[in-house]
N, C-alpha and C positions, 0 to 999 in steps of 0.2 A: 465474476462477481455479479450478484445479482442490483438491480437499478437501487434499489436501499441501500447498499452499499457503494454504489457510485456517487451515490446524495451523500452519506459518511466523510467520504473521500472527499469530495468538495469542502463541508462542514470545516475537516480537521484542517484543510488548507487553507482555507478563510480563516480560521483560529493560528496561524503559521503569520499568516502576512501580516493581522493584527499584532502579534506581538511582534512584528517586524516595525510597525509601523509604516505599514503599507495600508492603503485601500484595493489594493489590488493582489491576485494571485498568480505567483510565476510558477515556472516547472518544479522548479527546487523546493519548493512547499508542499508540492504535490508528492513530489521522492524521499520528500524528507517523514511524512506520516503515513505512507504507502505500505511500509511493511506493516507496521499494526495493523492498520487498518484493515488488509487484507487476510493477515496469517490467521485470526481465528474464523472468517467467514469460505476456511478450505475445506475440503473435505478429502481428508488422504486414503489413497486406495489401499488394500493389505497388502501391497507387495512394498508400498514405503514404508508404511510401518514396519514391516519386517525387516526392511532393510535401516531403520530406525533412519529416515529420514523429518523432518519439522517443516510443520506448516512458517516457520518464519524462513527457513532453508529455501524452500519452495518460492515463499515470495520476493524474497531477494533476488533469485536468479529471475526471475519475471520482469520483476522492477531494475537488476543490471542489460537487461537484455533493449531497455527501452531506449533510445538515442533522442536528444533535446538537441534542437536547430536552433 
């Protein structure tokens, strides 16, 4: 992701905990609007497309890969 896109990711986090009523931002905010946020700013190579793989396919396995301490 490009740094526009890690300001995004912030953004929709902050909009997560507010409706949490939180002032603050936990991991699960962040995994929770991770997939959108990421899946349209992908850019898939021809061989996923060929193999009809998705940019939301993609960013899931990214964002399951992550581990929260």
């Amino acid at each position: 992701m490009s740094p526009r896109g890690s300001i995004s990711l912030l953004k929709a986090a902050k909009v997560v905990a507010f409706l949490e009523k939180r002032d603050f931002v936990i991991p699960e905010d962040i995994k929770a609007v991770a997939v959108s946020v990421m899946a349209h700013r992908l850019v898939l190579s021809y061989e996923a497309i060929a193999e009809d793989i998705s940019n939301e396919a993609i960013a899931e396995k990214i964002i399951a890969s992550v581990k929260i301490k």
